[in-house]
C-alpha positions as CSV (number, residue, x, y, z in Angstrom):
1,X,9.8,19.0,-22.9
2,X,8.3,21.8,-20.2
3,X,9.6,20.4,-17.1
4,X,10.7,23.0,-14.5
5,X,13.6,23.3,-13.3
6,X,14.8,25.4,-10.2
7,X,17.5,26.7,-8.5
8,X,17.1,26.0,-4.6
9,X,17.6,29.4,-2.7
10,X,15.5,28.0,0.8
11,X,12.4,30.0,-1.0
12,X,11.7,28.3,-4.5
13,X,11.9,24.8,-4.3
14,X,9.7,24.6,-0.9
15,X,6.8,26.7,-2.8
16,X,7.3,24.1,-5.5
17,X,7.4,20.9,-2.7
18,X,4.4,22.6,-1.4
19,X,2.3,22.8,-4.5
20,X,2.8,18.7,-4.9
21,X,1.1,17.7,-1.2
22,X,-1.8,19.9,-1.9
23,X,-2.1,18.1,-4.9
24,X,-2.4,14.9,-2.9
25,X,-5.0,16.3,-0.5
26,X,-7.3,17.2,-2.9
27,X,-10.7,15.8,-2.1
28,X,-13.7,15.7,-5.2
29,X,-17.5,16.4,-3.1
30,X,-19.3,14.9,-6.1
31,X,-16.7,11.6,-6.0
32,X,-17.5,11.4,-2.4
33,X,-21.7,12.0,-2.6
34,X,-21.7,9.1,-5.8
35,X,-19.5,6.7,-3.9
36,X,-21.5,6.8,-0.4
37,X,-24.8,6.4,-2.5
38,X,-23.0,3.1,-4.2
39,X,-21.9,2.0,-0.9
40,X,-25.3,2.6,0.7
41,X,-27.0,0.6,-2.1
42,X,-24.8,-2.4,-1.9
43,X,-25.4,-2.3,1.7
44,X,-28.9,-2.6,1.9
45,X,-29.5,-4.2,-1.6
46,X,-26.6,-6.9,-1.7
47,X,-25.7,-8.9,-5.3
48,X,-28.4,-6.9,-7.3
49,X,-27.1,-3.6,-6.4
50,X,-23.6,-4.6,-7.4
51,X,-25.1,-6.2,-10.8
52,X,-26.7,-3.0,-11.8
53,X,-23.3,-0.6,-11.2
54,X,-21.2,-3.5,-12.9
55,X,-23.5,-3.1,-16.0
56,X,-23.7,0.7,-15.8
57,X,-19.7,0.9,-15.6
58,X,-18.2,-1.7,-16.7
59,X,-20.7,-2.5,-19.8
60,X,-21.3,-5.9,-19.0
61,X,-22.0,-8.8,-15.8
62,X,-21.2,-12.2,-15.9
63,X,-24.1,-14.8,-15.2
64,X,-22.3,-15.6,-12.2
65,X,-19.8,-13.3,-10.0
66,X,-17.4,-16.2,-8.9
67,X,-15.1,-17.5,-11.6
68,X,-15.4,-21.3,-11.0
69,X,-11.9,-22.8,-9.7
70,X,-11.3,-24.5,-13.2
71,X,-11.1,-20.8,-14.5
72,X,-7.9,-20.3,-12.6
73,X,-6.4,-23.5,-13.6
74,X,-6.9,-22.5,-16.8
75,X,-5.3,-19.3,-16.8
76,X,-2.5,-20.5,-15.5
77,X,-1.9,-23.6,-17.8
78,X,-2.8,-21.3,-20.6
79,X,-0.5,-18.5,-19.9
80,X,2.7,-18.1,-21.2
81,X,5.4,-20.5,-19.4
82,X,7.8,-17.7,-19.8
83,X,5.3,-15.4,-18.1
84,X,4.4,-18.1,-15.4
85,X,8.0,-18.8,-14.8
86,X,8.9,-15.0,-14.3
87,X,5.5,-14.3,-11.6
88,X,7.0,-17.8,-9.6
89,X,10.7,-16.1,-9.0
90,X,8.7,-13.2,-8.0
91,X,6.8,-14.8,-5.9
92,X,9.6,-16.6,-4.2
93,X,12.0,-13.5,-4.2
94,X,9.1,-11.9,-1.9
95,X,8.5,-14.5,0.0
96,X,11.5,-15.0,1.2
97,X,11.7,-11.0,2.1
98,X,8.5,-11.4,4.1
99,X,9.2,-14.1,5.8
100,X,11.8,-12.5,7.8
101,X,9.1,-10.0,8.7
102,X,6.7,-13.0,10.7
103,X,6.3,-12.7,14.5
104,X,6.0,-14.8,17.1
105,X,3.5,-15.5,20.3
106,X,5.3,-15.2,23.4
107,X,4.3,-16.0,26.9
108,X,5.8,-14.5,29.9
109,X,6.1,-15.9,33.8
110,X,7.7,-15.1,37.0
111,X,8.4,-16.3,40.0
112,X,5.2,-15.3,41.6
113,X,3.2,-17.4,38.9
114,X,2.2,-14.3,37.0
115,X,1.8,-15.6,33.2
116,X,1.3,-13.0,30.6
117,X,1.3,-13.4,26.9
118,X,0.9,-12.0,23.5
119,X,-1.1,-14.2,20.5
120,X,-0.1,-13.4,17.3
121,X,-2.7,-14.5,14.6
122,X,-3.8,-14.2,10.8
123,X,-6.9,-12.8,9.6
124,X,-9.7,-14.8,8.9
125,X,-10.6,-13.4,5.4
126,X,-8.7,-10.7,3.4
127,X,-10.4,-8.8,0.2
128,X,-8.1,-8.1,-2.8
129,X,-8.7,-5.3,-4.8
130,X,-7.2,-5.7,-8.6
131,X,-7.8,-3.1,-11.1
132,X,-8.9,-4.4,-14.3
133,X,-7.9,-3.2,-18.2
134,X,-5.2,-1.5,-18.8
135,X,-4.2,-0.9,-15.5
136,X,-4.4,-4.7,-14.2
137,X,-0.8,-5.4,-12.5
138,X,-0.2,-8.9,-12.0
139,X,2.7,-8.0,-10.1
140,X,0.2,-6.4,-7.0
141,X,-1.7,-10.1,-7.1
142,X,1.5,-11.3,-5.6
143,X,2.8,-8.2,-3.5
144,X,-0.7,-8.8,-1.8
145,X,-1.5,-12.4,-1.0
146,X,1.8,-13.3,-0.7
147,X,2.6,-11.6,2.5
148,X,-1.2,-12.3,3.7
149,X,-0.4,-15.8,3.1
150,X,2.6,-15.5,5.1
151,X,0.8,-14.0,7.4
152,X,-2.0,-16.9,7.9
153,X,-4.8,-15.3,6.4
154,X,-7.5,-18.4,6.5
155,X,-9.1,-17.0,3.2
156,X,-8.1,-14.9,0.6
157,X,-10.5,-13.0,-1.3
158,X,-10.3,-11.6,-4.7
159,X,-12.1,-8.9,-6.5
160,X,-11.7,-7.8,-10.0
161,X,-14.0,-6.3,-13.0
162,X,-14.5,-7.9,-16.2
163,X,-13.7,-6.4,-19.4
164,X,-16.3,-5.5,-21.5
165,X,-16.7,-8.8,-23.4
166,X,-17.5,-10.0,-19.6
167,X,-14.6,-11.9,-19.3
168,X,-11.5,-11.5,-16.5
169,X,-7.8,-10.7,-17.4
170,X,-6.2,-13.9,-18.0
171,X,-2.7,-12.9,-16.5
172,X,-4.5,-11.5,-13.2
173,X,-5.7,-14.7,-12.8
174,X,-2.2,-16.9,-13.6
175,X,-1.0,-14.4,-11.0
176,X,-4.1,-15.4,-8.7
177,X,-3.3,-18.9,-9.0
178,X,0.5,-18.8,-8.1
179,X,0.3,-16.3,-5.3
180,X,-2.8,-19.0,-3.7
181,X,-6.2,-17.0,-3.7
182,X,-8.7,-18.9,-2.5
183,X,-11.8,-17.3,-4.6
184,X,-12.3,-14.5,-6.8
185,X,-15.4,-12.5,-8.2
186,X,-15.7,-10.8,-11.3
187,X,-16.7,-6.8,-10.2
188,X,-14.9,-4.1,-9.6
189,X,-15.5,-0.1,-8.5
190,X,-16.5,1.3,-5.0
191,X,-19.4,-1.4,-5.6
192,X,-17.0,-4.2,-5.2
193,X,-15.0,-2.7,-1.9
194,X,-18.6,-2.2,-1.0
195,X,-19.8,-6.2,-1.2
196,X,-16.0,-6.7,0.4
197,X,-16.9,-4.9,3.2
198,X,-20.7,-5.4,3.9
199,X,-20.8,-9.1,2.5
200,X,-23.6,-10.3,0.0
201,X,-25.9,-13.1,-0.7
202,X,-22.7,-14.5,-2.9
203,X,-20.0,-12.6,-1.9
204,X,-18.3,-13.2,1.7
205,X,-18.0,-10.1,4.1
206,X,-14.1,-10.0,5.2
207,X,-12.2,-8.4,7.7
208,X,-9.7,-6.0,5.7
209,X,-9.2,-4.9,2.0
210,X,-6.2,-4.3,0.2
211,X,-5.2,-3.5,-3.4
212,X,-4.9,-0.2,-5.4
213,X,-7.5,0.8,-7.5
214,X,-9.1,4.2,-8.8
215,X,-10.3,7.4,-6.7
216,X,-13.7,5.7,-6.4
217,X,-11.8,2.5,-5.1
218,X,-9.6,4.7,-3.1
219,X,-12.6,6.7,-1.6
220,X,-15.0,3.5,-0.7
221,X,-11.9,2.5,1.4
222,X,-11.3,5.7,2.9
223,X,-15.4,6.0,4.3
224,X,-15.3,2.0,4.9
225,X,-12.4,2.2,7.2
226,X,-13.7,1.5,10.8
227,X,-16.3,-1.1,9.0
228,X,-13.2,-2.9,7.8
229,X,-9.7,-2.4,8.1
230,X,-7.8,-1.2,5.0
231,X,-4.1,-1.2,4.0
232,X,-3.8,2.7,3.0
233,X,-5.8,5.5,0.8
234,X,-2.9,5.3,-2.2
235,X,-2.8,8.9,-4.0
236,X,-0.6,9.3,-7.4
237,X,2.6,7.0,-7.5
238,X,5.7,9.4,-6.8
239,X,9.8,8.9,-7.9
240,X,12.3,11.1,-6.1
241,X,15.7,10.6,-7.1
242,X,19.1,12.3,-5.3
243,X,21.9,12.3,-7.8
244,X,25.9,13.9,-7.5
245,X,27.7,14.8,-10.4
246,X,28.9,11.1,-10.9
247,X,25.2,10.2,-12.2
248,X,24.1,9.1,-15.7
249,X,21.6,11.7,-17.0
250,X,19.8,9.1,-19.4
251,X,19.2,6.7,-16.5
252,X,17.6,9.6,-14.5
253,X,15.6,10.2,-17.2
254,X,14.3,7.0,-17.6
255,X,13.8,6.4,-14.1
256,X,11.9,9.4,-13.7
257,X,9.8,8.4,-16.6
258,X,9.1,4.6,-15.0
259,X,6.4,6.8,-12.6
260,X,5.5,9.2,-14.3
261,X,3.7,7.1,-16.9
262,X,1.7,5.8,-14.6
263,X,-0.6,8.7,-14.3
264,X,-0.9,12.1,-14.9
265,X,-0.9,13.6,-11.3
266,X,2.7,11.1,-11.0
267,X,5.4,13.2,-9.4
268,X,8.6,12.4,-10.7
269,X,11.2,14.7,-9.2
270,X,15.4,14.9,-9.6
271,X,17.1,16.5,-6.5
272,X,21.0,17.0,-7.6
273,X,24.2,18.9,-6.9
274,X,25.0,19.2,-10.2
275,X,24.0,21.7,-12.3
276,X,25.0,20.1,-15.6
277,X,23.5,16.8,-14.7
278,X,19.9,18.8,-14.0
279,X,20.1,20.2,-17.6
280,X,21.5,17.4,-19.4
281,X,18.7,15.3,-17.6
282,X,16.0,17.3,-18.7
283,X,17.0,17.0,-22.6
284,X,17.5,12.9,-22.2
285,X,13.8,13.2,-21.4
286,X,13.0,15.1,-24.5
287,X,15.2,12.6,-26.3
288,X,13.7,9.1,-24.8
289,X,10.1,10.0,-24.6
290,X,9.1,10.1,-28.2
291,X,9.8,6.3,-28.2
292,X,7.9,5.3,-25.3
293,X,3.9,4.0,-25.5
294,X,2.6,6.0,-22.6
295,X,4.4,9.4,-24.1
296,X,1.2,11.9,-23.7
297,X,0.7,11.1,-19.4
298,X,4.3,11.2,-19.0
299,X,4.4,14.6,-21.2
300,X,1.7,15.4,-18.7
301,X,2.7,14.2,-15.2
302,X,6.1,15.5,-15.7
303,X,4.7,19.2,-17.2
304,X,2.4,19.5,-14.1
305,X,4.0,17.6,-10.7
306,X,7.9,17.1,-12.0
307,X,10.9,19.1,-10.8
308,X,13.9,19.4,-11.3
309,X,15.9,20.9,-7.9
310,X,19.7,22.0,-8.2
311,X,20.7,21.9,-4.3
312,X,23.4,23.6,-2.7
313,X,24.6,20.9,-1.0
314,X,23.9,16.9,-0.6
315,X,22.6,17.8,3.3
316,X,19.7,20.3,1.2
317,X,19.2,16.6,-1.2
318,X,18.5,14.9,2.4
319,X,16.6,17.5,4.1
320,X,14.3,18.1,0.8
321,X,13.9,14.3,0.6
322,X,12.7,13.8,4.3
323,X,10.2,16.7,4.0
324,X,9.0,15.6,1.1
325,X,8.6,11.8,2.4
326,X,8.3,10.3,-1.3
327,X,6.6,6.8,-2.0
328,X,10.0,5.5,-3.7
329,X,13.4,7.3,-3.1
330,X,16.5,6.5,-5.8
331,X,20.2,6.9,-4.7
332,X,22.3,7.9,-7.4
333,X,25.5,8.8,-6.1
334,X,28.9,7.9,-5.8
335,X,28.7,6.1,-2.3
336,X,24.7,5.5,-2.0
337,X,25.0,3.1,1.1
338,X,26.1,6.4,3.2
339,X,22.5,7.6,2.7
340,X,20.8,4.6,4.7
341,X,20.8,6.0,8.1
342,X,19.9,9.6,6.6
343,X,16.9,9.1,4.9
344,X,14.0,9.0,7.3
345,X,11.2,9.4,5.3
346,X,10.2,7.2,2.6
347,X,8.4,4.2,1.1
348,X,11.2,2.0,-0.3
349,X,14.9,3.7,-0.9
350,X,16.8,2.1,-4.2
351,X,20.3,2.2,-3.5
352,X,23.3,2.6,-6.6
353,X,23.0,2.7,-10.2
354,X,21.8,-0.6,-10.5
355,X,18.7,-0.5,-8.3
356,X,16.4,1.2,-10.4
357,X,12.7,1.2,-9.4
358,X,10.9,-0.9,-11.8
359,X,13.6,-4.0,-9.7
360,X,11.1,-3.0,-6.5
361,X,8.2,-2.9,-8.3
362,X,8.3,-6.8,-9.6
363,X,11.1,-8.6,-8.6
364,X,13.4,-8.0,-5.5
365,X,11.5,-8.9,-2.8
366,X,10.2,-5.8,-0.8
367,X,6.5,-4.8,-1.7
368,X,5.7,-2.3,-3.8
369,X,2.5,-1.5,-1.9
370,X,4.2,2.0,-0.1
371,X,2.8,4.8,1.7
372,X,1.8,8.2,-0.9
373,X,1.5,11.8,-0.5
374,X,3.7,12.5,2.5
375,X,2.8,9.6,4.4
376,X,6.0,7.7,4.2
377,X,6.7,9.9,7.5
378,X,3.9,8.1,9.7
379,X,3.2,4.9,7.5
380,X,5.0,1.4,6.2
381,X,5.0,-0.7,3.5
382,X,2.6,-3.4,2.9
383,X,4.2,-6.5,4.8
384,X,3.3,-9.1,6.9
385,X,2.3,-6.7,9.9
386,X,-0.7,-5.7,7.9
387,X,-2.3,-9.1,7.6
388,X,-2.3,-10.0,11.6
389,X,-3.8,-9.1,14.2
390,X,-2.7,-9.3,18.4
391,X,-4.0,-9.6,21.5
392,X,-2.9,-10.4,24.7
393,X,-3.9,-12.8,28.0
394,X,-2.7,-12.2,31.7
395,X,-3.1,-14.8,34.6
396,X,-2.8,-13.9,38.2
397,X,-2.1,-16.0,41.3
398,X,-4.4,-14.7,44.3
399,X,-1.5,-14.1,45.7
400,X,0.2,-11.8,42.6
401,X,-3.1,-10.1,42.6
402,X,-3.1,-9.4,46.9
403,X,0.4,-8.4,45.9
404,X,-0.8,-5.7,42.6
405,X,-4.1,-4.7,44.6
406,X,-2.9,-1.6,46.6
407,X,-1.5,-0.1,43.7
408,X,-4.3,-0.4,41.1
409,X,-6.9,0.9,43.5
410,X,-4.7,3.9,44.3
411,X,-4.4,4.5,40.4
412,X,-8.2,3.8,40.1
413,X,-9.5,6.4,43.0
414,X,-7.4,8.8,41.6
415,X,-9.2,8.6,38.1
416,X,-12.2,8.4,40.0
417,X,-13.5,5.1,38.7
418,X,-14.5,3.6,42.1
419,X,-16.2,0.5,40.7
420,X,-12.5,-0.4,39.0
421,X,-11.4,-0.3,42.4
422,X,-14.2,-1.9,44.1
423,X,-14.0,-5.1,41.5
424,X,-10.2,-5.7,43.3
425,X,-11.6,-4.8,46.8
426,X,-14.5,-7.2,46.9
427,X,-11.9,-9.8,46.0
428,X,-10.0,-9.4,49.5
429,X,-13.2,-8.9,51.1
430,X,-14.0,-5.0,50.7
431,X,-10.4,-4.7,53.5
432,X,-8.6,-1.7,52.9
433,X,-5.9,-1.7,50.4
């Protein structure tokens, strides 16, 4: 197993840190020139545009891009009840987290009958993006539409691409019809963040897109943003775990591994104070890994973006953790609830030994939709925020205004904008203010 492993010394381990965000900024031209040409097509040449890249990528295009209602039904009655069962408690367990996140209108008066007021509303129509084959995830159906349904999202939108026999994943759509999408069309790729986003003859144009998908998904989003709003550009998922001495080297191991078989450019990295944890670590992941299905891109992500950092001290774990700002942070330590308040920067923090982050990625509650590639400094989680949308209303009295107008037009003259001062003016009959 060729993971490295340093010994932090201020120099070593920042070079290393460094050499995993430049990773994540990497741009491809030619990804870029064949996605805008995709997105230009679908834009100007609707359904039959988004038929021809379906049958060029995918290998094959249903008759019809909606899967009828019945379809869904299906699925779910079809699917096994232990299966069904397990995506319902999930489904609850995050609703109930994302409820807590819901705001409220408010309206504001006072005494001089000044009423002011923010509306807080759902989208009309969301697009869900869900990868198809062997990377369909269930589990991001409901981390999705769940809070958007929270939310009040009138219509949820769902895109996916068939498999080659034409067909969608049967367990994407179980998950479909417990988290409450409204309609979903089989077609995936940049085309189908494309039809999203510009609407089609059959497909409905909506108002934001979310879901992960590959660098042509991720890319369509990124040069579609400002056409529609998106939830983030997702890079390669990342695992960074603090540890003490008081850790268990083949849980580390196998945490580390949980993300690092989800592609090759994962990071998996192991911050710790203990030097005989680091190396006893590294040879639990030589011992599991032989065993596991996914053994070559774990081999992989771990040879070319995993660490393993000896620290001087648990403030270096903190510091190197907040620079770093990783998509999911574990706390293995002998009193993890101390590190709450300290950790500024990341996605979702999993506190204690039994807190692992596969429990975040289906389960618990919080989403699992979480900021990449440094982000976790300026960005959130998927939640209930991301589905709404605000605005707000003010009423004046003629009096409130007579009472506001001096000061606005002084704040307008001295920006020069004489015509903002002259629409208050003309209202007190041009009089100096």
């Amino acid at each position: 197993m060729d993971i490295e492993l340093i010994y932090a010394d201020g120099t070593a381990e920042r070079e290393r840190l460094a050499r995993l965000r430049e990773r994540s900024a990497q741009t491809d031209k030619a990804v870029t020139a064949t996605v805008s040409e995709i997105l230009e097509q679908v834009r100007t040449r609707g359904d039959a545009a988004v038929r021809a890249y379906t049958e060029k990528f995918d290998g094959a295009c249903p008759d019809t891009f909606e899967v009828p209602r019945s379809v869904l039904d299906e699925a779910l009655s079809q699917a096994d009840p232990a299966f069904v069962a397990s995506l319902r408690t999930a489904a609850a367990n995050i609703a109930d987290f994302h409820r807590r996140q819901k705001r409220e209108s408010f309206v504001v008066t006072r005494p001089d009958g000044t009423l002011m007021g923010q509306r807080v509303r759902g989208l009309k129509r969301v697009g869900l993006y869900v990868p198809g084959g062997t990377a369909a995830y269930p589990s991001s159906v409901l981390m999705n539409a769940v809070p958007a349904r929270i939310a009040g999202v009138e219509e949820l939108i769902m895109v996916t691409p068939p498999g080659k026999d034409g067909r969608p994943v049967t367990d994407v759509l179980a998950a479909a019809a417990v988290a409450g999408v409204d309609r979903v069309f089989l077609m995936g790729g940049a085309q189908a963040v494309a039809a999203l986003a510009y609407g089609t003859e059959t497909v409905p144009r909506v108002d934001k897109i979310v879901g992960p998908g590959n660098i042509f998904v991720a890319t369509a989003k990124k040069l579609l943003y400002g056409i529609v709003d998106i939830d983030m550009i997702a890079g390669p998922s990342e695992i960074l775990v603090i540890a003490d001495e008081t850790a268990r080297p083949d849980w580390l191991a196998a945490d580390l591994m949980s993300q690092a078989e989800h592609d090759r450019m994962a990071s998996a990295i192991l911050l710790t104070t203990s030097e005989t944890v680091a190396r006893e670590t590294v040879r639990e992941l030589e011992k599991q890994m032989p065993a596991l299905s996914r053994r070559e891109i774990i081999e992989a992500s771990l040879r070319d973006y995993g660490t393993v950092i000896v620290c001087r001290s648990d403030e270096e774990m903190v510091a190197l953790a907040n620079d770093l700002a990783p998509e999911h942070l574990e706390v293995m330590t002998k009193a993890p609830m101390e590190y709450v308040g300290r950790l500024d920067n990341a996605g979702s923090v999993f506190l204690g030994r039994y807190a692992p982050e596969p429990l975040g990625d289906y389960l618990a509650g919080p989403n699992h939709v979480l900021p990449t590639g440094g982000t976790a400094r300026f960005f959130s989680p998927l939640g209930v925020d991301s589905f709404i949308k605000r605005s707000s209303f003010i009423y004046y009295t003629e009096e409130a205004l007579a009472g506001a107008a001096e000061d606005i037009v002084r704040l307008a003259e001295k920006e020069r904008l004489t015509a903002h001062a002259h629409s208050i003016r003309v209202r007190f009959g041009e009089k100096d203010l």
